[in-house]
Structures are given as structure tokens and as C-alpha cells.
BANUDREN-57157 format. One line per 4 residues: their letters; for each residue x, y, z of N, C-alpha, C. Coordinates in Angstrom, 2 decimals. Layout:
N
A	X,Y,Z,X,Y,Z,X,Y,Z | ...
//
This chain:
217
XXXX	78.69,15.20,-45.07,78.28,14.64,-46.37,79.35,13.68,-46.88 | 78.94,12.64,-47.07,79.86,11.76,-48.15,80.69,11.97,-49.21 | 81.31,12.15,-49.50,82.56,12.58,-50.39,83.05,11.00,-51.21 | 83.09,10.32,-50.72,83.91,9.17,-51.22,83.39,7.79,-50.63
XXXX	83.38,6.94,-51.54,83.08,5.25,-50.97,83.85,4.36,-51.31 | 84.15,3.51,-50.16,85.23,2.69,-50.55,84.75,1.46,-50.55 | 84.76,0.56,-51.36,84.30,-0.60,-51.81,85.37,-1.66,-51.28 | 85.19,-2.96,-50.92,85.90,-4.14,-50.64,85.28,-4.75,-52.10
XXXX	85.61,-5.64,-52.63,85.31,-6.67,-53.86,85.05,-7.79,-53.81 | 85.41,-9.13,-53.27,85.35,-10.22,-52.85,83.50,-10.19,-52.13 | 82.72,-10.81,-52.83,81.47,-10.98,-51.95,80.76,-10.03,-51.52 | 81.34,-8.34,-52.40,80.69,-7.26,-52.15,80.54,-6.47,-53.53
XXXX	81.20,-6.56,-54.49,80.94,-6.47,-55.78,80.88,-7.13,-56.69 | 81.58,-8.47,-56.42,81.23,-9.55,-57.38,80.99,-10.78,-56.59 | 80.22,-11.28,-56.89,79.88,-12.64,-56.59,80.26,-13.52,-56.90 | 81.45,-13.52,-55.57,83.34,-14.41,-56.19,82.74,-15.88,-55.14
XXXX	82.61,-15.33,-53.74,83.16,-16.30,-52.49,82.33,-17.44,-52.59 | 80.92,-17.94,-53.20,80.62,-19.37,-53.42,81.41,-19.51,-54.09 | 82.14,-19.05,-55.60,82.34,-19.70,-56.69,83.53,-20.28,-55.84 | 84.37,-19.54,-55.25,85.79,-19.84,-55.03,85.48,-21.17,-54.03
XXXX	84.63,-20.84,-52.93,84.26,-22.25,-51.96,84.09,-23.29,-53.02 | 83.24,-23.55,-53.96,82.79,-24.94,-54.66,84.66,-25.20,-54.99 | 85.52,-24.15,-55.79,86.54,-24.89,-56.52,87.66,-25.13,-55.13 | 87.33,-24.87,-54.04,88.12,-25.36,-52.97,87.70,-26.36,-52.42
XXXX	86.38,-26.90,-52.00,86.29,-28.09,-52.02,86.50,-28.92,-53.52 | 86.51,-28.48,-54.82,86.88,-29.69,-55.42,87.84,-29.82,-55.65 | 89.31,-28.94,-55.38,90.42,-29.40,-55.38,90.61,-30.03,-53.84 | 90.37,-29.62,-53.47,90.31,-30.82,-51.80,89.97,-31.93,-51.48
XXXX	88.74,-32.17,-52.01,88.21,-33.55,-52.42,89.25,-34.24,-53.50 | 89.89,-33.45,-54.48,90.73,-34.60,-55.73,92.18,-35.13,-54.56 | 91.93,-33.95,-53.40,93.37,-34.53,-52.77,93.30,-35.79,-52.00 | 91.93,-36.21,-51.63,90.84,-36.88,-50.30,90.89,-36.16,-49.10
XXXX	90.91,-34.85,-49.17,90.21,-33.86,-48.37,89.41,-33.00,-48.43 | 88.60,-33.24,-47.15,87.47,-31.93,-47.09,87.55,-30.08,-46.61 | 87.08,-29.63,-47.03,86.97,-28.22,-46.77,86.12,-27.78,-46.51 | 85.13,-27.25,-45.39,83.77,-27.04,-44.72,83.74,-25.31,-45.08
XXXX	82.43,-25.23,-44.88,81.79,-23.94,-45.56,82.63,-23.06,-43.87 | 82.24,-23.78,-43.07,82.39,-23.30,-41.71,83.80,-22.73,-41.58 | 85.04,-23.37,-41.90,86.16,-23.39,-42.59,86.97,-22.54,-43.29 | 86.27,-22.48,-44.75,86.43,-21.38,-45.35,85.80,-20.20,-45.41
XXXX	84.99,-19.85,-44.54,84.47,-18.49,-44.12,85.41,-17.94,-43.23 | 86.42,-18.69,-42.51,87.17,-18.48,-41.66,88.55,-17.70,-42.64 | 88.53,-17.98,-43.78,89.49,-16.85,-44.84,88.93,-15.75,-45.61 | 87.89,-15.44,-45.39,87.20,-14.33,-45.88,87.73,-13.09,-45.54
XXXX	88.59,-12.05,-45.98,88.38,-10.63,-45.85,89.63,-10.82,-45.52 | 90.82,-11.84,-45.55,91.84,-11.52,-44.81,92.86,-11.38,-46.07 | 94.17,-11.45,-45.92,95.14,-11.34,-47.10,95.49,-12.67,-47.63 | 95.87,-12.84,-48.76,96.28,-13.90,-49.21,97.79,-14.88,-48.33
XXXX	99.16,-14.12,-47.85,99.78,-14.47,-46.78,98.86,-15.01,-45.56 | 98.30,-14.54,-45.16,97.40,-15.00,-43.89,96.53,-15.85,-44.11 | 95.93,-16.19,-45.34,94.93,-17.29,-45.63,95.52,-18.83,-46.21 | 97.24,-18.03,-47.06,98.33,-19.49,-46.88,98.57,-20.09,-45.11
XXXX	98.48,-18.89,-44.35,99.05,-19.42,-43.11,98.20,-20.66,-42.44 | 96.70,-19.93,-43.03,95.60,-20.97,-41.75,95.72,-21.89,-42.82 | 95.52,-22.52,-43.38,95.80,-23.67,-44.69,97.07,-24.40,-43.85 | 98.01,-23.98,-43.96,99.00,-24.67,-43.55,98.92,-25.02,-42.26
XXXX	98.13,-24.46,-41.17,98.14,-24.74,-39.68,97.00,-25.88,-39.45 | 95.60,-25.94,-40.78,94.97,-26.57,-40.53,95.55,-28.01,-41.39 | 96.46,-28.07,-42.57,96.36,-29.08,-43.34,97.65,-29.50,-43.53 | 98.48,-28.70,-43.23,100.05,-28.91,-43.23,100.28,-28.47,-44.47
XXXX	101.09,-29.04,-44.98,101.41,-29.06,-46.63,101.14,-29.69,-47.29 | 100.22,-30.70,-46.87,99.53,-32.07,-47.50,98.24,-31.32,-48.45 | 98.29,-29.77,-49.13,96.77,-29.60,-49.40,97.26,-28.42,-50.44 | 96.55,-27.71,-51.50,96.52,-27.38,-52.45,97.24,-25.95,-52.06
XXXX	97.92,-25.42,-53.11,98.52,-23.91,-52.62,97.10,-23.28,-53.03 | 96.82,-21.80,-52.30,95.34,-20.62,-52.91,96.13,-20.23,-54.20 | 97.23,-19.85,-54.51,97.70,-19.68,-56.08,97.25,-20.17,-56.87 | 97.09,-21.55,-56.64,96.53,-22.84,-57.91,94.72,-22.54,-57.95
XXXX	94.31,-21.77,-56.45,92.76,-21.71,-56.73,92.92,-20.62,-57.49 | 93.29,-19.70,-57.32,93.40,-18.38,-58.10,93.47,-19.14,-59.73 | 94.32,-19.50,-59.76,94.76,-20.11,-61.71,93.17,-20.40,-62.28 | 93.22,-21.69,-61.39,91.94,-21.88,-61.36,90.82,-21.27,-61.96
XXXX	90.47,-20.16,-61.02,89.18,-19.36,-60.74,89.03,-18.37,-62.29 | 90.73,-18.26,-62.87,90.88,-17.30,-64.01,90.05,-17.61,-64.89 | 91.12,-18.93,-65.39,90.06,-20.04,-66.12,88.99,-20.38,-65.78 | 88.51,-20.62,-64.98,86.95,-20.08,-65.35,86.20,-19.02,-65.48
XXXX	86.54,-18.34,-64.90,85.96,-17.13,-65.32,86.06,-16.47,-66.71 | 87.38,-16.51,-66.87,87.37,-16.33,-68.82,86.48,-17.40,-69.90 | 85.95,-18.22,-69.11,84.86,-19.21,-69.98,83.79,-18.56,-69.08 | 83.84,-18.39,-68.29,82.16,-17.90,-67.71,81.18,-16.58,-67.15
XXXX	82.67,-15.59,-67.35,82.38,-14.86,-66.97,82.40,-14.06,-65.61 | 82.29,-13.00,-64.74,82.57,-12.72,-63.56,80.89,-11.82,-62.97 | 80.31,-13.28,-62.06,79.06,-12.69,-61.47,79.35,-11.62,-60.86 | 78.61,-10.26,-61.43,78.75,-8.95,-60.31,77.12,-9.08,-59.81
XXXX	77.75,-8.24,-58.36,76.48,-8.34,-57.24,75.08,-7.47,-57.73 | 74.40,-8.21,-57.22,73.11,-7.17,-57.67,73.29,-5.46,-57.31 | 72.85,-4.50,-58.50,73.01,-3.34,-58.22,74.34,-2.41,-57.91 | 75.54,-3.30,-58.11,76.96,-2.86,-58.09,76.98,-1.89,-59.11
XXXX	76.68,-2.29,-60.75,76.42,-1.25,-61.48,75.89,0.01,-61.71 | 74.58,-0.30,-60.87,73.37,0.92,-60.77,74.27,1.78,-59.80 | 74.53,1.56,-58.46,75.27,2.31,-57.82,76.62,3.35,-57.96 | 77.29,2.40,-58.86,78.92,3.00,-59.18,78.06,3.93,-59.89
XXXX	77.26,3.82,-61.17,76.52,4.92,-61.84,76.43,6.04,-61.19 | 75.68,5.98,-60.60,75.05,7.00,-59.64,75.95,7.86,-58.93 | 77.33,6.81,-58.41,78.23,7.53,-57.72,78.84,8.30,-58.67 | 79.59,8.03,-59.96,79.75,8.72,-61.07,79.35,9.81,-61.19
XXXX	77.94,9.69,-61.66,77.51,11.12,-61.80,77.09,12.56,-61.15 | 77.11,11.50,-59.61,77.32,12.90,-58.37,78.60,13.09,-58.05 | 79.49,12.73,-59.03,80.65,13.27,-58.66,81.23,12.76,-57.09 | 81.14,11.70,-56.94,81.28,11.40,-55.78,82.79,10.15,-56.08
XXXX	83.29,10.07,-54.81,84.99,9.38,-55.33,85.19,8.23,-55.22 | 85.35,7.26,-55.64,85.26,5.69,-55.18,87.01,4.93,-55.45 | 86.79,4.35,-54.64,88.20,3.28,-54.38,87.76,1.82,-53.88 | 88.67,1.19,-54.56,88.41,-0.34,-54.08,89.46,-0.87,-53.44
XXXX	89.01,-1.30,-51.60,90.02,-1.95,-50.65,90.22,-3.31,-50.56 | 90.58,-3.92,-51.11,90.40,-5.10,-51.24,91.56,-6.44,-50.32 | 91.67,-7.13,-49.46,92.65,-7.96,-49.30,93.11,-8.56,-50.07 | 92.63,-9.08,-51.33,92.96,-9.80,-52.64,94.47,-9.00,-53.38
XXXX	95.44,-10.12,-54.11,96.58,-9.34,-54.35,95.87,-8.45,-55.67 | 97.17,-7.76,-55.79,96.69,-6.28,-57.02,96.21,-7.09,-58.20 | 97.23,-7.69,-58.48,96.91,-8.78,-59.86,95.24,-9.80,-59.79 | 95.03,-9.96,-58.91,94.16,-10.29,-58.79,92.65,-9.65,-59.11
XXXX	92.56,-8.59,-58.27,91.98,-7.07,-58.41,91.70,-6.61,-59.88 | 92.89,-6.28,-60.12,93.15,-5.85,-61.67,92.38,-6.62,-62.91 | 92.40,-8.18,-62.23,91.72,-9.39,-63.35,90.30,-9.03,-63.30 | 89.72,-9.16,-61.97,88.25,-9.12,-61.89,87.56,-7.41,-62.38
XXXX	88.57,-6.83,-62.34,88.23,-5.09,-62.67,87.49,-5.01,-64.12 | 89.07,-5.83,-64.59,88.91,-5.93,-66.33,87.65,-6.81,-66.72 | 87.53,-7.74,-66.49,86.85,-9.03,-66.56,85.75,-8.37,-66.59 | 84.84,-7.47,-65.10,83.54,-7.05,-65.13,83.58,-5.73,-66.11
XXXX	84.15,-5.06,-66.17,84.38,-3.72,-66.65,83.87,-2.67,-65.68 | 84.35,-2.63,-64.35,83.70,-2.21,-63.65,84.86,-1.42,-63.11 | 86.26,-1.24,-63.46,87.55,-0.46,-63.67,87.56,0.85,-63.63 | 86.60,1.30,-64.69,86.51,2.67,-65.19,85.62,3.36,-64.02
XXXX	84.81,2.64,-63.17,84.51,3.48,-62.27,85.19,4.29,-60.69 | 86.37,3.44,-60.75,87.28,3.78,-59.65,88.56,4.34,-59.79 | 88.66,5.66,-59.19,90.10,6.28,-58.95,90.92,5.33,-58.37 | 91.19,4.37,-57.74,92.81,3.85,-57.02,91.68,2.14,-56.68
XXXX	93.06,1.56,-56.59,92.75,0.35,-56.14,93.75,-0.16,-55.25 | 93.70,-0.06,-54.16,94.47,-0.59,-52.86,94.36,-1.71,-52.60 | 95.22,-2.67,-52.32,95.32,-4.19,-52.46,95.90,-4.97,-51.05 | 95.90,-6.11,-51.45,96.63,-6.61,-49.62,97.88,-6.65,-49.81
XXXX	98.53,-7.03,-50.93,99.91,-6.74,-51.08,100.50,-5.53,-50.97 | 99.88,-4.58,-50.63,100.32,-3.21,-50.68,100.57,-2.35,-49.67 | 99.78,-2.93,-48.42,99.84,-2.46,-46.89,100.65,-3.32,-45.90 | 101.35,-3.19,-45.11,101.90,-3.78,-44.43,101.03,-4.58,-43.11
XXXX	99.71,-4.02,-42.83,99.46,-4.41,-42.18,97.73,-4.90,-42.41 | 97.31,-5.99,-43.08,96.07,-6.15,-43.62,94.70,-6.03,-42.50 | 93.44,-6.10,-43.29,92.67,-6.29,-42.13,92.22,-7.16,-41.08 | 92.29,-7.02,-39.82,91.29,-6.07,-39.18,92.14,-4.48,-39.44
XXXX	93.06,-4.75,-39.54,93.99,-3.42,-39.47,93.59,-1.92,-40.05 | 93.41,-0.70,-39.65,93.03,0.43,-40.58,93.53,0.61,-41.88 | 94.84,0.29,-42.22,95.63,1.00,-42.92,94.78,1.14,-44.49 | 94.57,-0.44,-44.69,93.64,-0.35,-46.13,93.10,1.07,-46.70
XXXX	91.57,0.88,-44.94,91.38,1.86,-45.49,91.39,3.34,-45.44 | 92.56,3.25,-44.67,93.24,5.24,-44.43,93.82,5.13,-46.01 | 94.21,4.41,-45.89,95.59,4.36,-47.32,94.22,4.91,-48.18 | 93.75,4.41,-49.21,92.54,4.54,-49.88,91.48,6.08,-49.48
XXXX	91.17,6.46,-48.15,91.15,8.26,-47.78,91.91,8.66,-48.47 | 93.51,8.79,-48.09,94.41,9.59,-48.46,94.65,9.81,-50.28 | 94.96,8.38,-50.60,94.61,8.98,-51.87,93.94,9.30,-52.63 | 92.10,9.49,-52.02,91.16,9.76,-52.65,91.07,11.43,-52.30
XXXX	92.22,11.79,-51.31,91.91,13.50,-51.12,91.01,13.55,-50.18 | 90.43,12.78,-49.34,89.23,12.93,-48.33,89.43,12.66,-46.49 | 88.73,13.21,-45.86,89.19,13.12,-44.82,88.40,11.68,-44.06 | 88.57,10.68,-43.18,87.81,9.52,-43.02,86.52,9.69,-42.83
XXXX	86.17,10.67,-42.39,84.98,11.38,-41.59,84.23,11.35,-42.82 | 84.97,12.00,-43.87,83.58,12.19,-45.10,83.43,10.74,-45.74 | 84.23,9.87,-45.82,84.04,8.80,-46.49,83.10,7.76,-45.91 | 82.91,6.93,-46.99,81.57,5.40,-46.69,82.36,4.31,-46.80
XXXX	82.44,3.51,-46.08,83.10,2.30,-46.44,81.80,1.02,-46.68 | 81.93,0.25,-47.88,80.90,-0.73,-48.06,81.67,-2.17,-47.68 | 81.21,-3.24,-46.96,81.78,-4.56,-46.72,80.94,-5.81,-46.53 | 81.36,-7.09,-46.66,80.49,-7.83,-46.67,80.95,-8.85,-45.27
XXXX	82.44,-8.39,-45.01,83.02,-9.21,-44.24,83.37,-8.59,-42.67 | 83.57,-9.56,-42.40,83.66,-9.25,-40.63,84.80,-8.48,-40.43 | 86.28,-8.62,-40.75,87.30,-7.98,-41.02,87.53,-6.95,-41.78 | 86.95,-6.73,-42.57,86.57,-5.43,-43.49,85.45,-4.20,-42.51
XXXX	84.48,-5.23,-42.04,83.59,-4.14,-40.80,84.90,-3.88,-39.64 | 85.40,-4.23,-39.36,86.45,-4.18,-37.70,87.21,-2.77,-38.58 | 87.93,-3.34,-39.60,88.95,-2.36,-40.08,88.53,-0.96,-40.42 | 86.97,-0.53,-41.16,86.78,0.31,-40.72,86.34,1.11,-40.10
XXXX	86.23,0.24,-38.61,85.53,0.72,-36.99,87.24,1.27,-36.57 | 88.13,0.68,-36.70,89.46,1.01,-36.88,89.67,1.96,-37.21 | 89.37,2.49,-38.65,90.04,3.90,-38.94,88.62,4.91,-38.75 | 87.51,4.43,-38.27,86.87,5.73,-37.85,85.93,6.09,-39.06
XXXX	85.95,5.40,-40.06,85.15,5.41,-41.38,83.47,4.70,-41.28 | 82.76,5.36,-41.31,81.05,4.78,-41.20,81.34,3.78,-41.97 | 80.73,2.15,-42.12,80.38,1.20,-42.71,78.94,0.82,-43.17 | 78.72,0.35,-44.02,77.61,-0.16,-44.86,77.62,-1.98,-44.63
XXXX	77.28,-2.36,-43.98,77.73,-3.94,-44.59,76.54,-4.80,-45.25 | 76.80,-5.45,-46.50,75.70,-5.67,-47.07,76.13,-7.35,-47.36 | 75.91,-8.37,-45.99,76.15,-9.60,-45.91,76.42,-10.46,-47.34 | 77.33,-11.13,-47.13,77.31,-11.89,-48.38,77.41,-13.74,-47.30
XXXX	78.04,-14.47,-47.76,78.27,-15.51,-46.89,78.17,-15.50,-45.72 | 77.98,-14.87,-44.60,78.42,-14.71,-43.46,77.37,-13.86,-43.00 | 76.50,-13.71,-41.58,75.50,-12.28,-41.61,76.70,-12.11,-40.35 | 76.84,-10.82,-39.73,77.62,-10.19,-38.97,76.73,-10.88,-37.39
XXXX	77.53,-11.31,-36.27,76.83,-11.28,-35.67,76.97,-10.00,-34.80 | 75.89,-10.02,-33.09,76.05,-9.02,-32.81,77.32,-7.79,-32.57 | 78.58,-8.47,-32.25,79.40,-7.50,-32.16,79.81,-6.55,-33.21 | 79.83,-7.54,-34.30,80.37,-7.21,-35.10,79.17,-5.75,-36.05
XXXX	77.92,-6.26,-35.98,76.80,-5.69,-36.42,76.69,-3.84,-35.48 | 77.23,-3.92,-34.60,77.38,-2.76,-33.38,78.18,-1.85,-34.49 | 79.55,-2.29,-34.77,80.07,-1.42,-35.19,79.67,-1.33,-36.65 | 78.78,-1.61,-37.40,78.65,-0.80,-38.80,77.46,0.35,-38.35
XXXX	77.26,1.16,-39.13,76.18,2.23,-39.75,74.92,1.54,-40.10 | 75.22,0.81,-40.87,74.13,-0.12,-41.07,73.74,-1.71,-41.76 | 72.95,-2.48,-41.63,73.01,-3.37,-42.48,72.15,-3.69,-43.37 | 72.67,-3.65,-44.96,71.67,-3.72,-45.89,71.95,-4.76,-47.03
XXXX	70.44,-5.05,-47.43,70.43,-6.64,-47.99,70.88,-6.37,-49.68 | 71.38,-5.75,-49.76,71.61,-5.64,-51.93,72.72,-3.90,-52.18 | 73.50,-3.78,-52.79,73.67,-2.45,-53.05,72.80,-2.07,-53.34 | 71.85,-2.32,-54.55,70.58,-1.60,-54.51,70.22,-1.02,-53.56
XXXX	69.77,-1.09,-52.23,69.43,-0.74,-51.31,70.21,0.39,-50.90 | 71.31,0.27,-50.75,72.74,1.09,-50.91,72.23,2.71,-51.63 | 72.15,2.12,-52.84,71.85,3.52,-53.93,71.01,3.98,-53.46 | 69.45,3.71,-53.13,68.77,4.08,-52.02,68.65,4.76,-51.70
XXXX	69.33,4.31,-50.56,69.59,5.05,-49.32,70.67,6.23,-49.46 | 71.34,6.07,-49.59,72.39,7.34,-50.48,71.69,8.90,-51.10 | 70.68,8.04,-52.14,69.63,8.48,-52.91,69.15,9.41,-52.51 | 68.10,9.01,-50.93,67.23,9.54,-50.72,67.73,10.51,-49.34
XXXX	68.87,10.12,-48.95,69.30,10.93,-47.75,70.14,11.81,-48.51 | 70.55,11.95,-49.34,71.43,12.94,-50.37,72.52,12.56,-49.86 | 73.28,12.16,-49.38,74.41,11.33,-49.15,75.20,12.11,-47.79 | 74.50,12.29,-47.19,74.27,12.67,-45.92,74.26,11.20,-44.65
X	74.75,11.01,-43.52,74.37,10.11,-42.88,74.34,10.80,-41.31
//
């Protein structure tokens, strides 16, 4: 039985990764460079160190720091608000009230995390928030989400891991944790699709299924 779910954030609880693509091509374009969708899917799910690295291997230093997108992304969002994914709410609910344990794994730094938590109000539903600044070794890597087991009190076996990203699915085929992946930008292809539990189109679907199997898999 399920005991605990661990959530990634980026393109799995809020509906960050277009917004952030449009303000990376338009700071790229103000530089007279382009940034392809193809491109930046290629930084999805990884840590912020590792997503300065491919930036710099693809553009040199001739191209915007991700800090300045981050500034960025604040400001807007404090004028616009922070799209959460369909049914993110209904679900955490649900998990709430069955007493069930939730944590958010996120590659995004803590500060970062912390902004979008507050921003949605979607904070109060999670015991711990594990970050990329916080593990030594980000994903594909397990640690995220052992780190996030351990301090939820659970053993990997009982836990759910939810993801939208390819590196977030690897990492927890890694630590041995069932996956959910519920595509956002990217659909998994086959390899990657092997190692989840399953693939589903909305958390809604999520609650569901949870729902109706009693949280059993």
C-alpha cells in the first residue's frame, strides 16, 4: 500500500516549463539568439548547475545567465500569478485526508521551490521539500528521491513517485520507487515509458486511480 507520494514540481504541479520556454526565447532573441523548443527540453528535470553547464557548452558566455530567467519568471508571476496543473489541488486534498505523506523532489534550487510553494499555496500540503541544491548528486541520480523516503519515515517500496520528466522517471527506476508519469512537454519515449508504473494524462486521473485501487498498486 502507498504510504507516501513524492511529487517533482516543474511541469508536474505547476504549469511552469512553457512559461519559462517563451521567457527564454525572449531573452535570447533580445541577445540575437535563438533557443529551440528541441533545445530546451534538453534542461528539463536536471539541476540548475547542470543546466548553466549545457548553456555554456552550447552558447559560450555570449547568452543570458538561468538566474536572470529565474528574476524574471518572479516578476511575472507576482503580476500573474502561478498556473497550477489540472487537479494538483483535488489530489493533494485527497492525499491529506487519507492521511497519506507527501514531499516535493524537485531539481529546482530551494529558494526557488519555496517561491512557487508560497505563490500557489500549495505549501501547506507537504511535509519536506528536497531541492537540487541539497543532494550531491542530482537526477538521473536516486538520491532526491531516497533523501525525500527517508525523511518522510517510509520505506521506497511503499512510496509513489509522480514525474513529468525523463530524468525524474530514470531517478526513480534508480531508487526502486513505482512512478506515475503524467507528460508535460515531452511524452516519454519507449525506454523511458518501460520504466514507469504508468502513464497518465492529468493528476486528475492520478486521484483516480489512487481512488479507486485504494492506494494499492
Amino acid at each position: 500500500m502507498i504510504k507516501a507520494v513524492v511529487f517533482d514540481m516543474d511541469g508536474l504541479l505547476i504549469d511552469s516549463e512553457r512559461v519559462t520556454f517563451s521567457m527564454f526565447q525572449k531573452m535570447a532573441n533580445e541577445m540575437g539568439k535563438e533557443i529551440t523548443e528541441e533545445f530546451y527540453c534538453t534542461l528539463l528535470g536536471i539541476c540548475l548547475a547542470e543546466s548553466k553547464q549545457i548553456l555554456k557548452e552550447k552558447y559560450g558566455g555570449d547568452i543570458f545567465d538561468i538566474t536572470d530567467v529565474h528574476n524574471n519568471m518572479v516578476a511575472f508571476y507576482e503580476e500573474n500569478g502561478v498556473p497550477v496543473k489540472v487537479g494538483a489541488r483535488e489530489l493533494l486534498e485527497m492525499l491529506k485526508k487519507d492521511g497519506i505523506k507527501c514531499a516535493v523532489a524537485s531539481s529546482s534550487d530551494k529558494e526557488w521551490v519555496q517561491k512557487m510553494m508560497e505563490y500557489t499555496g500549495l505549501g501547506k500540503y507537504f511535509q519536506y521539500f528536497v531541492c537540487g541544491n541539497e543532494v550531491k548528486k542530482a537526477k538521473p541520480a536516486p538520491e532526491i528521491f531516497l533523501t525525500a523516503c527517508e525523511k518522510l519515515g517510509v520505506d521506497p517500496a511503499d512510496a509513489l513517485v509522480l514525474e513529468d520528466a525523463k530524468s525524474g522517471i530514470e531517478a526513480a527506476n534508480n531508487a526502486g520507487i513505482p512512478v506515475i508519469c503524467v507528460p508535460d512537454m515531452i511524452y516519454p519515449d519507449e525506454a523511458y515509458a518501460k520504466m514507469t508504473y504508468k502513464i497518465m494524462d492529468s493528476l486528475l486521473q492520478v486521484k483516480s486511480f489512487l481512488e479507486e485501487n485504494n492506494y494499492e498498486l
